[in-house]
Residue, then its C-alpha position, 0 to 999 in steps of 0.5 A: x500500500x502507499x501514501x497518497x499526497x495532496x496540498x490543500x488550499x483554503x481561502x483566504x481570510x479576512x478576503x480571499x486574496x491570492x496571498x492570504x490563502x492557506x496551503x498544508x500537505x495531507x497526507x493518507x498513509x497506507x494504514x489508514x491514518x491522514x496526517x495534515x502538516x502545514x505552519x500556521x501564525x503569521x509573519x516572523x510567529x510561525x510554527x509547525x503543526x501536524x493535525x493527526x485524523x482531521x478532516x480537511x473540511x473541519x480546518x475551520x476556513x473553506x477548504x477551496x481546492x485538492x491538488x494531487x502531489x503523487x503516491x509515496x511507495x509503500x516502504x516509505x514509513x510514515x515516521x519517515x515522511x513525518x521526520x522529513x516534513x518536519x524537518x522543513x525550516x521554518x522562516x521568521x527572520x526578518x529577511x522573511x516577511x514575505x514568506x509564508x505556508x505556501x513557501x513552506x509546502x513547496x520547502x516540504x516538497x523539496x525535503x521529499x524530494x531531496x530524500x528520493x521520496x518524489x522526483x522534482x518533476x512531481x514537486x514542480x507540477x504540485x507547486x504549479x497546481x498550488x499556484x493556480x489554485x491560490x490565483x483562483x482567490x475570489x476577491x482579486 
């Protein structure tokens, strides 16, 4: 069995704007379990947060758009997946304040591919999804 991998995108709050859109990784693990992984806060407050068995509906904002990342082969364990996303750094300095979690999922998406877990070419096709599900904000 394998783990499927989406980003989730949510809108934007308090207006649905491209750059307020929220994005996390889920992912569905072979037994069953999900696991949705993203940072939450705001510029220069960020932390990692993992939410083990929580519907991305119930996140509380509108959950706008899935964007399919790819299947994880099966010998790839659940603890390694959660080890490399947790890994991600997350940045609060003040060379950062433009970043945010949609940086965050395409760094995590880079730690997995930087240990052979996707290909690059899977990464940059989630990112470009990510984009365009961020650019389908309403409120523009």
């Amino acid at each position: 069995m394998s783990t499927k991998t989406t980003i989730l995108i949510y809108t934007g709050s308090p207006l649905d704007y491209p750059e307020y859109r929220h994005t996390a990784l889920h992912f569905t693990f072979a037994t069953g379990t999900t696991s949705t992984m993203h940072v939450v806060g705001t510029q220069g407050l960020f932390i990692f947060q993992e939410d083990v068995d929580l519907d991305p509906h119930d996140f509380g904002s509108e959950l706008a758009k899935t964007v399919p990342v790819g299947e994880i082969n099966g010998d790839v364990s659940a603890e390694t997946i959660r080890r490399a996303v947790a890994a991600t750094p997350v940045r609060n300095g003040r060379e950062d304040l433009d970043w945010n979690c949609q940086n965050w999922v395409g760094d995590a998406l880079r730690m997995l591919v930087e240990r052979g877990v996707f290909s690059a070419e899977v990464r940059e096709r989630a990112v470009d999804g990510m984009v365009e599900g961020c650019l389908e904000a309403r409120d523009q």
